[in-house]
Each structure stands twice: as C-alpha cells, then as structure tokens.
KEZANU-126273 format. One record per residue (C-alpha): x, y, z. Coordinates in Angstrom, 1 decimal. Example, Ala and Ser with C-alpha at 12.3 -4.5 7.8 and 13.67 -1.06 7.14 Angstrom:
residues 2
ATOM    east   north      up
ATOM    12.3    -4.5     7.8
ATOM    13.7    -1.1     7.1
This chain:
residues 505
ATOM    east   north      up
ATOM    -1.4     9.9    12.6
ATOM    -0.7    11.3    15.6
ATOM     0.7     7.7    17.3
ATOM     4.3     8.6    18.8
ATOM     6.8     6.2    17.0
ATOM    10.3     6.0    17.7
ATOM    12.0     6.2    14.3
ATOM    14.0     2.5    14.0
ATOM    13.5     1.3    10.7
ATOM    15.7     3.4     8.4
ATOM    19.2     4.5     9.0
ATOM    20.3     8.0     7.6
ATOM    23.4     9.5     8.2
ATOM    22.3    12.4     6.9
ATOM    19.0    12.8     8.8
ATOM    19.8    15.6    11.1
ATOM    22.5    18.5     9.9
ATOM    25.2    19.4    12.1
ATOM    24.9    23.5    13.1
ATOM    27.0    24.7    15.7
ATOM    24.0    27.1    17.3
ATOM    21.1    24.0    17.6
ATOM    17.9    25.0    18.2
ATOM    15.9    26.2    21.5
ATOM    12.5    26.3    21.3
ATOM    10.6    27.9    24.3
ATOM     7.1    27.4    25.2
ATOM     5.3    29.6    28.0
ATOM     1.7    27.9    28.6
ATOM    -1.2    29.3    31.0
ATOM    -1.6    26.8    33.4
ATOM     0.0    23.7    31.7
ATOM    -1.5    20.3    33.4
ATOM     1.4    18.1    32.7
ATOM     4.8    17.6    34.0
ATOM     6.2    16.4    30.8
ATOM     5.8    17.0    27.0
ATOM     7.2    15.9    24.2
ATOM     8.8    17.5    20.5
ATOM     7.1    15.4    17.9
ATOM     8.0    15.9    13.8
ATOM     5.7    14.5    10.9
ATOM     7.8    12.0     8.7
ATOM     5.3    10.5     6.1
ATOM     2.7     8.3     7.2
ATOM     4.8     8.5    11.3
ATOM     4.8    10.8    14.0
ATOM     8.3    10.6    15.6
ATOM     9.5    12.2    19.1
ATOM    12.3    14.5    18.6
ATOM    12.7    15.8    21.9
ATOM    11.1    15.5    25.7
ATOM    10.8    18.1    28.2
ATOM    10.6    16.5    31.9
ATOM    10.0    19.0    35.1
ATOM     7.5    21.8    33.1
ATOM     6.8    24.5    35.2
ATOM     5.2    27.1    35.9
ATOM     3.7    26.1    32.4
ATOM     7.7    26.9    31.0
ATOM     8.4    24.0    28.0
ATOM    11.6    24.4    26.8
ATOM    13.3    22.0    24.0
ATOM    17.1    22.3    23.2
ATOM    19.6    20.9    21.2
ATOM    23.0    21.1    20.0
ATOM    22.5    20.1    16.4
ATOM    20.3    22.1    14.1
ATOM    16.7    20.9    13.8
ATOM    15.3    19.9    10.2
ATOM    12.9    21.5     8.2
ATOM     9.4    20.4     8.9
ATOM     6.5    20.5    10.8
ATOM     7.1    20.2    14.5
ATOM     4.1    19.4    17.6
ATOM     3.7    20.4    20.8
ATOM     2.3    17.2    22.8
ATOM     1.7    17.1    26.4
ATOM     1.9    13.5    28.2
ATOM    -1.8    13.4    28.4
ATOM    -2.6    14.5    25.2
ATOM    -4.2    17.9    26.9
ATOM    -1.9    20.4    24.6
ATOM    -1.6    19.8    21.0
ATOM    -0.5    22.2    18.5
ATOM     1.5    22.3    15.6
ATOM     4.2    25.0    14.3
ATOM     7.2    25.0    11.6
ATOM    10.7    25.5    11.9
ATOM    12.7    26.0     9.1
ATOM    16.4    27.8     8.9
ATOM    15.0    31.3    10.6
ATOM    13.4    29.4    13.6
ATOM    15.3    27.6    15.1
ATOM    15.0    29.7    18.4
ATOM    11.8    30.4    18.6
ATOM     9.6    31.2    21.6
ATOM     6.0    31.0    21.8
ATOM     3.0    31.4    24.3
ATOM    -0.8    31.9    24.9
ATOM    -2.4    33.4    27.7
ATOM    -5.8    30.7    27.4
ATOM    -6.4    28.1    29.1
ATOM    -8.2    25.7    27.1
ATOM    -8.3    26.9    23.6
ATOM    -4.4    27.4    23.3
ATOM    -4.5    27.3    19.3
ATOM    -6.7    31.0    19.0
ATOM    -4.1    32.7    21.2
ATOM    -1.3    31.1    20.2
ATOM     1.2    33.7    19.4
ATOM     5.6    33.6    18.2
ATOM     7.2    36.6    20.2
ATOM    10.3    36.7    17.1
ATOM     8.6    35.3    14.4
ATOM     6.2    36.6    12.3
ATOM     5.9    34.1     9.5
ATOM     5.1    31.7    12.6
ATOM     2.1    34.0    13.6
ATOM     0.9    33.9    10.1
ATOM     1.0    30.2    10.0
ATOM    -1.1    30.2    13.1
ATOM    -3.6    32.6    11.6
ATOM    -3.9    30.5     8.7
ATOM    -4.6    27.5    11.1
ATOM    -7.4    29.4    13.0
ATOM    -9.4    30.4    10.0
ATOM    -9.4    27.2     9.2
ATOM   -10.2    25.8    12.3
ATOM   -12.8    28.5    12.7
ATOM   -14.9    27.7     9.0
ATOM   -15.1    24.2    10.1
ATOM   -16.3    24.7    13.6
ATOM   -18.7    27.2    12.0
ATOM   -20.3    24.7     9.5
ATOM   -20.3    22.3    12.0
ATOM   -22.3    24.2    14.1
ATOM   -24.8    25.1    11.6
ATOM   -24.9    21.6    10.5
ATOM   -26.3    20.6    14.0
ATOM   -29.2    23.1    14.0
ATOM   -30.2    22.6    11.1
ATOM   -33.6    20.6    10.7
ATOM   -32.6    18.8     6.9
ATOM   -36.8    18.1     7.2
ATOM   -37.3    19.2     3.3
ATOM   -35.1    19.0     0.0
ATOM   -34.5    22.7     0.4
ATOM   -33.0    22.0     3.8
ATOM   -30.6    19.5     2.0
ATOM   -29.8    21.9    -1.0
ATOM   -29.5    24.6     1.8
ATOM   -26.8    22.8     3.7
ATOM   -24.6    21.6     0.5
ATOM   -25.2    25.3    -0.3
ATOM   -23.3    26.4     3.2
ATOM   -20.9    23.5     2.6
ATOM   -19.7    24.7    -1.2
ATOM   -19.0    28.2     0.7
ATOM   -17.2    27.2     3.2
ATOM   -15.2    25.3     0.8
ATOM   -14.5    27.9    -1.5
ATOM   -14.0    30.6     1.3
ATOM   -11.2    28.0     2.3
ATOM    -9.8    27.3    -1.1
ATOM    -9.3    30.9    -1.4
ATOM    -8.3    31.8     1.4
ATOM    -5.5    29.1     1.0
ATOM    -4.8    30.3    -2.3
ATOM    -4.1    33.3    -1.5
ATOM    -1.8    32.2     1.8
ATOM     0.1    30.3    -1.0
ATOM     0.4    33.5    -3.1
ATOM     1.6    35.7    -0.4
ATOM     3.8    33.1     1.3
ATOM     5.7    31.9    -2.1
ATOM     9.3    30.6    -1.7
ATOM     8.5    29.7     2.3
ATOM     8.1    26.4     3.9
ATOM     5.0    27.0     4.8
ATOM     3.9    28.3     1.6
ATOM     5.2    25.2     0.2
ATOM     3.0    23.0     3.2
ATOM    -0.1    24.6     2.1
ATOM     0.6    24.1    -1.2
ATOM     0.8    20.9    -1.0
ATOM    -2.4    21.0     0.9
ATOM    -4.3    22.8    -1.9
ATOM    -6.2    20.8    -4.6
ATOM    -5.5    21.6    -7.9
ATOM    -8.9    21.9    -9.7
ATOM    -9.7    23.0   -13.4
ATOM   -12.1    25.9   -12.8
ATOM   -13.3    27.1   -16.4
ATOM   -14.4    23.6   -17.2
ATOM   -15.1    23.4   -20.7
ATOM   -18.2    22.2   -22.3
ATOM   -18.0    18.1   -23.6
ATOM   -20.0    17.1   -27.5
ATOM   -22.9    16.0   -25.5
ATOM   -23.2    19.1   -23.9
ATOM   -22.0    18.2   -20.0
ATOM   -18.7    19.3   -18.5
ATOM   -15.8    17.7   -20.0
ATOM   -14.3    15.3   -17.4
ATOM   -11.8    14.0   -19.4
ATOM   -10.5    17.2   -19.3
ATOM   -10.7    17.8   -16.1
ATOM    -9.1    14.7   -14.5
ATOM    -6.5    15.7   -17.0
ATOM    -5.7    18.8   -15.9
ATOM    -6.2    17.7   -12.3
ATOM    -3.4    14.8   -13.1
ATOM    -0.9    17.1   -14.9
ATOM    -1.1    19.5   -12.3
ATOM    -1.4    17.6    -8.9
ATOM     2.4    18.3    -8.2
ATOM     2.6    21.8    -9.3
ATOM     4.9    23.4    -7.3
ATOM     6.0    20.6    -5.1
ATOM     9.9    20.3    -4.3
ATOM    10.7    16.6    -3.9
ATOM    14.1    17.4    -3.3
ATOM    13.4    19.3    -0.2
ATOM    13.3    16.5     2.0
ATOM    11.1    18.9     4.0
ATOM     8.4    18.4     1.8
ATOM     7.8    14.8     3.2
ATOM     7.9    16.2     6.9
ATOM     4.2    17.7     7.1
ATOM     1.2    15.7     7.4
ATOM    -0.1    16.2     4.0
ATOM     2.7    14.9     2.1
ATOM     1.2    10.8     2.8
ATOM    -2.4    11.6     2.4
ATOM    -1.2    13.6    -1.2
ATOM     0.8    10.1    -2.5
ATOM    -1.8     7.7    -1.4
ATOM    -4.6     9.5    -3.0
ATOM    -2.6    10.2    -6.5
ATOM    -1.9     6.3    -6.7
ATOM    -5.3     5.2    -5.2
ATOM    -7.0     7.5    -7.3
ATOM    -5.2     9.7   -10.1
ATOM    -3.3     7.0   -11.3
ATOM    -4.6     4.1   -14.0
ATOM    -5.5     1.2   -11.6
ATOM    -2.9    -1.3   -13.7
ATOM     0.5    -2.6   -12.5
ATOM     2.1    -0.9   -15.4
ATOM     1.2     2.6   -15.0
ATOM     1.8     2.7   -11.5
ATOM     5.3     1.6   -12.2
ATOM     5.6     4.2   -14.5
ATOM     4.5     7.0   -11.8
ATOM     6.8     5.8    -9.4
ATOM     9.6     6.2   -11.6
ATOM     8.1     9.8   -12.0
ATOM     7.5    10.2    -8.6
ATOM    11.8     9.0    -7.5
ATOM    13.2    10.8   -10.5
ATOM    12.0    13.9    -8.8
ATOM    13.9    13.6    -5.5
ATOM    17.5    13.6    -4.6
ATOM    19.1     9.9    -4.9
ATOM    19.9     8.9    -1.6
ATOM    17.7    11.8     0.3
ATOM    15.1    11.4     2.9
ATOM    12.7    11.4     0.4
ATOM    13.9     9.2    -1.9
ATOM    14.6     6.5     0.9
ATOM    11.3     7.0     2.4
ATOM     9.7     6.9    -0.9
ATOM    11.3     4.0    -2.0
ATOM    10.6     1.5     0.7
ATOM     7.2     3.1     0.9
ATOM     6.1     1.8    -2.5
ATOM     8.1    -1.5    -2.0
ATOM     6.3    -2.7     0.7
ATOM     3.0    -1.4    -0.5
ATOM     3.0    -2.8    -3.4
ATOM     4.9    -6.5    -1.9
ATOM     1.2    -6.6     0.2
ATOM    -0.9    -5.2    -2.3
ATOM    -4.5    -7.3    -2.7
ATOM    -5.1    -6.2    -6.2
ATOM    -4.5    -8.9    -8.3
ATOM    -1.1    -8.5   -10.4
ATOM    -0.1    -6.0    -8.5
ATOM     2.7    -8.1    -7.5
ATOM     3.9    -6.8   -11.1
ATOM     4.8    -3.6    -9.7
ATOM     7.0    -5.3    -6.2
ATOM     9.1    -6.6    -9.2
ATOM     9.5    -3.9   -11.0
ATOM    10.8    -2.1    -7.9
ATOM    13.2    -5.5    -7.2
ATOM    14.4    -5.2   -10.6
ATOM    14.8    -1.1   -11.3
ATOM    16.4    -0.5    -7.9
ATOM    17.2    -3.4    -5.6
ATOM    19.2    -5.4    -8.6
ATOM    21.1    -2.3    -9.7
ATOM    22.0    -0.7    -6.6
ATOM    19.6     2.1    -6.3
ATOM    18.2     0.8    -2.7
ATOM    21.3     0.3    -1.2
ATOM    21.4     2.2     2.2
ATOM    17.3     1.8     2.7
ATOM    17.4    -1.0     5.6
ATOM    19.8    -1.1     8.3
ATOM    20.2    -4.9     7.8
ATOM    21.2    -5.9     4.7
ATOM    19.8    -9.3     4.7
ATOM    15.5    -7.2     4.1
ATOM    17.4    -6.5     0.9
ATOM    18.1    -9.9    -0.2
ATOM    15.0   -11.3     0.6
ATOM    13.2    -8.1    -1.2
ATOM    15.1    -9.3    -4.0
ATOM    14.7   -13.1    -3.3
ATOM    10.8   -12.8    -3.1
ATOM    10.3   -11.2    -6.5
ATOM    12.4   -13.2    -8.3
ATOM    10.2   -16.1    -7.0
ATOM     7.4   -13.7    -7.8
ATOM     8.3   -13.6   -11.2
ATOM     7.3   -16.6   -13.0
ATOM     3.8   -16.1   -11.3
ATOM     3.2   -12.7   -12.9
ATOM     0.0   -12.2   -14.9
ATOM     0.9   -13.0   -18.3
ATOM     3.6   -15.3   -17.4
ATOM     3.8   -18.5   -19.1
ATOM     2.9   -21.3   -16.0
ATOM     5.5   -23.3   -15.0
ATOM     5.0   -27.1   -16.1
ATOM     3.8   -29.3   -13.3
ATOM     4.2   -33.4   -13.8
ATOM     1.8   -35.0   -11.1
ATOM     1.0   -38.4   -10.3
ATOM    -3.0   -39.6   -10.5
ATOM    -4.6   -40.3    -7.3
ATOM    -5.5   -43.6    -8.3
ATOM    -1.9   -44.4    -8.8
ATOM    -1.2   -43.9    -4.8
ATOM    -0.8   -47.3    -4.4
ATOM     1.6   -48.4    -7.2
ATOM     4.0   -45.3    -5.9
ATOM     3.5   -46.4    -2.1
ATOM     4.7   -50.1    -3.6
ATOM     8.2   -48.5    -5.4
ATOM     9.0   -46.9    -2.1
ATOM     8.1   -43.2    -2.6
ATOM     6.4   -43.3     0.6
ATOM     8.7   -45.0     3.1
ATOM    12.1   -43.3     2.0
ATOM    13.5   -41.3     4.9
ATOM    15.7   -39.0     3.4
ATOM    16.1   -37.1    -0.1
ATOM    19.2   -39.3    -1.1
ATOM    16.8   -42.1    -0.7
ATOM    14.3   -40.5    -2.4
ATOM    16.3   -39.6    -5.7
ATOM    17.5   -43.6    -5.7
ATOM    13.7   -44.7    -5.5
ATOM    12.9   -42.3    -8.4
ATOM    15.3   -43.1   -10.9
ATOM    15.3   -46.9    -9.7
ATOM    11.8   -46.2   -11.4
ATOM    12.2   -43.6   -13.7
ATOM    10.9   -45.3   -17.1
ATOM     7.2   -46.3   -15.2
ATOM     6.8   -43.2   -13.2
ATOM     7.9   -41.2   -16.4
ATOM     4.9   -42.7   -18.2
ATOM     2.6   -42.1   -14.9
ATOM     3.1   -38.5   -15.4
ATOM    -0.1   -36.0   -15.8
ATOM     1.0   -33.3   -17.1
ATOM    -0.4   -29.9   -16.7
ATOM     1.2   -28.7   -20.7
ATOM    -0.9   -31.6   -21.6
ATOM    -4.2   -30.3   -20.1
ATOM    -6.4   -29.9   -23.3
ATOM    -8.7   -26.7   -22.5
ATOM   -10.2   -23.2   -23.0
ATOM    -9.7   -22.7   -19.5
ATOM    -7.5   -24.8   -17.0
ATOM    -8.2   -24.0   -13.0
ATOM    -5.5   -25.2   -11.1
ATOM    -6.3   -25.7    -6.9
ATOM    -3.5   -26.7    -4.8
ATOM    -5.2   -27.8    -1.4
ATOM    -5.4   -30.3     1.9
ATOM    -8.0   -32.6     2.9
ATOM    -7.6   -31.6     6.0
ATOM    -7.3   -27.7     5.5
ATOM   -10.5   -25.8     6.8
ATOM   -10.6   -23.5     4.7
ATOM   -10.1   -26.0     1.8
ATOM   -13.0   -27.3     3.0
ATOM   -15.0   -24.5     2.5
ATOM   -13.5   -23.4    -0.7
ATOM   -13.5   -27.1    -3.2
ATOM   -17.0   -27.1    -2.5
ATOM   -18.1   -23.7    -3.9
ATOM   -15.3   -24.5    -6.5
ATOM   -17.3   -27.7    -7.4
ATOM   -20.6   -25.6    -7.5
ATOM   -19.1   -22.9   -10.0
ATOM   -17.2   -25.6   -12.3
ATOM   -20.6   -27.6   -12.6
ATOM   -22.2   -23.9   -13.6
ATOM   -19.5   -23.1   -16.2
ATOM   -20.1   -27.0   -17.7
ATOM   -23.6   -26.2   -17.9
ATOM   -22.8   -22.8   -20.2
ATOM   -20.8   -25.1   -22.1
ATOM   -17.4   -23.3   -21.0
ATOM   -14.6   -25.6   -21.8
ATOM   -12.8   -25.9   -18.2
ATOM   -11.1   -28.1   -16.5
ATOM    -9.5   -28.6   -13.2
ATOM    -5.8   -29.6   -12.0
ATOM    -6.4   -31.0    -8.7
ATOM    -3.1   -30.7    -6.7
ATOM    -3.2   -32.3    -3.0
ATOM    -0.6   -31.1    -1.2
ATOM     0.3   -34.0     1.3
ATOM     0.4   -37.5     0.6
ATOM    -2.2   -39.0     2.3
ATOM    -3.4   -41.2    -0.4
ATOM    -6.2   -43.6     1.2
ATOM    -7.7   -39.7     3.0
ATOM    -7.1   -38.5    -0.8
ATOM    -9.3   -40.9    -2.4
ATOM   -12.0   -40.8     0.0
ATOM   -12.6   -37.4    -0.1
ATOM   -12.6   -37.7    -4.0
ATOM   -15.0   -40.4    -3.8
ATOM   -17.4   -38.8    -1.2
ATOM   -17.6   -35.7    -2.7
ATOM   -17.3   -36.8    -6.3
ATOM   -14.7   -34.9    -7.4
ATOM   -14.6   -35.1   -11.7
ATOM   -11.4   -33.3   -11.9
ATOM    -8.1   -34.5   -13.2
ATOM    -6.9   -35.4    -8.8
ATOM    -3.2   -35.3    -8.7
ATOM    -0.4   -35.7    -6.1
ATOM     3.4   -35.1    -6.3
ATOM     3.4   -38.7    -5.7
ATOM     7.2   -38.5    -7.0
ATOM     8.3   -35.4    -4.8
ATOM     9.3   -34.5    -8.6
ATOM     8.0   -30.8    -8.4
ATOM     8.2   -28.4    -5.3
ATOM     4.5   -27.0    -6.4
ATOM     5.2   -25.0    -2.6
ATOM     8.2   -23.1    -4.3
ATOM     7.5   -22.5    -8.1
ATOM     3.9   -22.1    -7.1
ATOM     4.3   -20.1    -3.9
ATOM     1.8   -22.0    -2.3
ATOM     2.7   -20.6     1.5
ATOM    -1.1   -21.6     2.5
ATOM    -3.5   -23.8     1.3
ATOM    -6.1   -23.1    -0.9
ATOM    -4.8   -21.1    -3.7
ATOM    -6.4   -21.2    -7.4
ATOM    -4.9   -20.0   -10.5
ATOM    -6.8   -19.5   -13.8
ATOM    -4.8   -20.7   -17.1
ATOM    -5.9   -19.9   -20.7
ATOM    -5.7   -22.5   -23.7
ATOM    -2.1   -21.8   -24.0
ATOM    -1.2   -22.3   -20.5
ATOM    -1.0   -18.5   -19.8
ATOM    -1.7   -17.0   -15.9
ATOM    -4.9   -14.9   -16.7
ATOM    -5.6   -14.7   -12.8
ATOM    -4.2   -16.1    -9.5
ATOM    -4.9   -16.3    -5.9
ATOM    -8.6   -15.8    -6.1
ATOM   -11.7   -17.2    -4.1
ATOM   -13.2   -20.1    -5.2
ATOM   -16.7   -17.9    -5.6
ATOM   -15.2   -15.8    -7.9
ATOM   -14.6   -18.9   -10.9
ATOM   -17.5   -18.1   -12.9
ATOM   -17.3   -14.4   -12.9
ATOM   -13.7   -14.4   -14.1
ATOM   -13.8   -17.3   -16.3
ATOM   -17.0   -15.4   -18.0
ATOM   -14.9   -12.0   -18.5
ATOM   -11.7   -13.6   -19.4
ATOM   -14.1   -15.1   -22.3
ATOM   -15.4   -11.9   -23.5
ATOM   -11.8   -10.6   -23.5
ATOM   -10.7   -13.0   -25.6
ATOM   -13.6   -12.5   -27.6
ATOM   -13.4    -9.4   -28.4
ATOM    -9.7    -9.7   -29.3
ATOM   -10.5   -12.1   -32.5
C-alpha cells in the first residue's frame, strides 16, 4: 500500500480544484537523514506522489503549490523510507505546519503548531499505535505453556480490542461532521452488540450478519470523493464483496449498483469505483463471475455511463467487445451449436481439398464444391444424446493437454462406472489428422473425437478458447452448467450438478 505510483491511468479534469491561495505545508524535523521527500495521497488501492521536496535542510520540508490540495489523507515519506507519517488536509489545512523534537519515534511527538483537529488526529494515531505495541509486548513474554495461558492472552486481546473500539467510537462522536471523523468512521466495524438469543438457544447470527450488512456503510459519504482518499476506503469495499455480500454473480451486481448509485456520476469516486469492479470482476476466478463483467458492459459501458473512465477510448470498446463475446458463454446460457467432422473422416476431407487450400476464398469454394457430403459428415453437438455432455477443446501437442485428457479419461471412466450418463465432445484444435488418430488410438480415447475438418465453426471465437485445454459441462438440454474447469474437478461437479437437478423434480 505504501508503493509510490504515479497516477496514469485515469484522466479527471476535475481531480484537483483550482484555489487561488494553494496550499503550503511545512515540516520542521529533528535531524532529518534525507535530502529529499516526497507528498504522497491515498487514492483506493494506490499511493500516489503529490509533491517532492529536493534540498531539505536543516531538517526544513516544505511542500507548496498554487492550486488547492484535495481532501484526503496526505504522507510524509522520506527517500529512504526513514520518516513516515500520515496527516489530513481538508479545506482548514491547507497551510499547515508541523514538527517533532524526536529523533526516531517522530509519530509520539508529532505536533500541528495551527491546527488543533490535526493534533487530535495524531493523538488518536498514538493510542492506537500504543494498544498494539502494548499487546505485542505482552504477547512475547508470555509463556502460552497451559490453556489458561491461551484463554489469558485472548483475554488481553478482547481488551485491547474493545479499549480501541471505544476509544474510536468515541473519536467518531466527538469529531462528527469532520473529515477525519468521517476516516475513522469508515474505519470502525459496525457490530450488533445486544445479540439476541436464536430457538436453539445460541446467538442469533442471522441476525447479526444482518445487522452487520445493513449497517456497514452507516455514515459513509460516497459523494465526497474524499472518502475514497484514506487507506481504509479499499480494504472496507473488498471485504463487503469478499465477504458481506452473497457469493453469486447476481447479487454482486446488485450491490454494485448500490454501491454507484451512492456517488456523484462522473466523480472521483464513481470513476474509480467503476473501473475498479470492471476489471475485478473481467479477471475474476470464480466461476460465472464473468456474469457480473457483463452486467457492468451492459448497465454502463453500452449506455454511456463509463464514458470519461480511460484516457483511450479504444479500453472501452474492447471492454465492451469482450463481454459481448462473453455472453453466450454465461452460465445458463444455451451452448452455441458446434458441427465437427469425425476424426476418422481426416482422410476423406484431406482428399476434397480442405487441407491444401491456401486461402479463405479457396476454402469457401472447396466447401460448397462439397457441401451435400460434408453436410452429412457433420457431428453435431445438439445432437449429443446425454445427461451430461463434457466438451474439451485441446492439442496433441499442448503440455498441459497432456496432463489434463488423461485425468479427464480417469474421471469419465469413474462417472461410467456410477452409471452417470456422460459423454464427451472431443474437439482438436489443429488439424493434424494422422498425430490426431494416433493419440486416440494409443490412449484409447472412447469419446465422440472431432475436428473442424471444414473450418465451418471458429470454436476459438464462439468458444473463447484463447488457450488450450478448456472444458465446459453441458446438461441434457445443452445448457452451460460449468466452464473453464480442471479436468480433476469432472466427477465432483458432475455429482453435484446431479443432486441439483435432483432435488429440483
């Protein structure tokens, strides 16, 4: 968090207001090692350089500007990472001056000559600082030989909590309507404390995650594009959606239309927000989480609501471009129909010409030169008669095909033997035909082994098949139940796709 980024990837013209008096922040430090420091700001899941002071001395850091800094939380970092400390400025401190007289613990002394809701802050960030090094300390003394010693420490470590919790909660009280107040806020956990008794006697957690959802953003102004310049405003998102929110594509759409309805169209916030779950959820590894990547093409890329997030235009397009191919693939989506030649048949397709023509104009006259015999050559996927179909697009030559068909092999011959009704597409990618056969025959492959012997379907395209292997996991009616999985993980999915469906008759 504390890497030192130079902000390039967004473009706001709005990102730093125009004030005729700037700011001037003035730093007096007790023998200050370095020569130069730097005037770092918190921006989401960034740290980003402001400003750099070159020439410090005697210990003197001063950082000016003409234009008006913006609300947030500011840092104080030396080039070698000796002096670190954090402050706020908001509309009242923009000239602010501070100093300590230490020498090496700079935070405890730390002290703002004109402002005294910057002195508080720095209180607050001592006490803290202070409960933590105090459990630490008694964390490494103590001996944790018996079960007492155990209770004895999560003892201390519930107090220190609490003496933190309140001691924010109070800072919060006393500070509300401030920035800062508004930081720490943000900070603060929002726990249910009565907790209320559940019919089987234990505490309700139903409840509790209830309240603990309902209220998590109490008090949180996403239209104060302040509020995403601290460093608890990332850690605060990530954990509602990684843990507070329903794991399924659908309600995390539904929170992040919560979540952008709350901010100022075309903010900071908003802009940051919205790329932020764009690109999370483009590169997500859940499965059907893609779901979500085009919901956010559709709700705000297609309609206008992104425009001004990228600098180049063209990230747009291909946002939009990707989850359109996306689509189709979705979990629940129909699967597009595939017409695939039989391996066997390698050799009547090399004799039409398939294989030698040079050029796609060539190729289109060699197919419909043979369109009535390679329509009837056709193995359809639609026409796959199974519970289950498993469809594998892969290379002979791929490594990690190599690895995977195997283990594939070994869980299809499983599911046969618990009498699962599955069967596999077989799609080679290249065509090889005499490398094709061989493997088949040398590892005994009893699938239905298919080739787009008629360059008929662009399986790369409607299957976005970027990299070899990838499986996908068809029901009776040809429906995508899963996609993009590990070979090893057949069985187990193929087993809990069949208690789904039967427990839905």
């Amino acid at each position: 968090m504390k890497k030192l980024l130079v902000a390039t990837v967004f473009c706001f013209s709005s990102l730093f207001a125009v004030a005729q008096s700037g700011y001037e922040i003035t730093i007096n430090l007790k023998n200050a090692p370095d020569s130069i420091a730097y005037l770092t700001f918190y921006q989401f899941d960034k740290t980003l350089i402001k400003d750099t002071c070159t020439g410090i001395k005697n210990g003197k850091i001063v950082f000016k500007g003409k234009k008006k800094l913006d609300k947030g939380i500011y840092s104080l970092v030396s080039q070698g990472k000796s002096i670190y400390f954090d402050f706020f400025i908001d509309d009242n401190t923009q000239k602010l001056e501070l100093k300590t007289e230490a020498s090496q613990n700079i935070g405890k002394e730390l002290t703002a000559l004109n402002s005294p809701l910057e002195n508080e802050f720095f209180s607050y960030v001592q006490y803290i600082n202070e409960q933590n090094k105090g459990f630490q300390a008694y964390k490494q003394t103590a001996k944790l030989a018996t079960i007492k010693d155990t209770l004895e420490l999560n003892k201390k470590a519930k107090d220190v909590e609490k003496n933190i919790n309140d001691f924010e909660e109070k800072f919060i009280a006393n500070h509300k309507g401030t920035y800062i107040g508004d930081v720490i806020n943000l900070k603060v956990e929002k726990l249910l404390k009565d907790i209320p008794k559940a019919s089987n006697g234990r505490p309700d957690s139903i409840q509790v995650y209830n309240y603990y959802k309902k209220h998590y953003w109490d008090n949180v102004d996403f239209k104060d594009d302040g509020t995403i310049r601290n460093p608890f405003f990332n850690n605060k998102i990530k954990k509602y959606f990684e843990s507070v929110v329903v794991t399924h594509p659908d309600s995390v759409a539904v929170e992040i239309d919560r979540i952008l309805d709350k901010t100022q169209p075309g903010s900071l916030n908003y802009k940051l927000l919205l790329a932020h779950f764009t690109y999370a959820y483009e590169t997500s590894k859940i499965m059907g989480f893609d779901k979500v990547f085009v919901h956010m093409s559709d709700n705000y890329f297609k309609t206008g609501k992104a425009d001004g997030i990228y600098e180049d235009n063209d990230v747009v397009k291909k946002i939009m471009k990707r989850a359109d191919k996306l689509k189709p693939l979705l979990i629940g989506a129909p699967a597009q129909d595939l017409f695939m030649i039989k391996a066997e048949d390698f050799e009547k397709m090399k004799t039409m010409g398939f294989e030698t023509a040079k050029n796609s104009e060539e190729m289109t006259n060699v197919f419909y030169k043979n369109v009535d015999q390679v329509t009837k050559m056709f193995v359809k996927l639609s026409d796959v008669k199974a519970e289950y179909t498993v469809i594998i697009f892969w290379d002979v030559d791929c490594s990690h095909c190599q690895k995977e068909v195997p283990i594939l092999l070994e869980q299809y011959n499983e599911l046969l033997k618990e009498k699962k009704d599955v069967k596999v597409y077989s799609v080679y990618m290249q065509h090889e035909g005499d490398k094709y056969l061989k493997y088949i025959a040398e590892h005994k492959l009893p699938w239905i082994n298919v080739y787009d012997g008629a360059h008929y379907n662009n399986a790369v395209e409607k299957y976005d098949v970027y990299s070899t292997p990838v499986i996908y996991i068809l029901d009776r009616n040809k429906v995508i139940k899963a996609k993009r999985i590990d070979a090893s993980q057949l069985k187990t999915l193929i087993n809990a796709l069949d208690k789904e469906s039967k427990r839905g008759k």
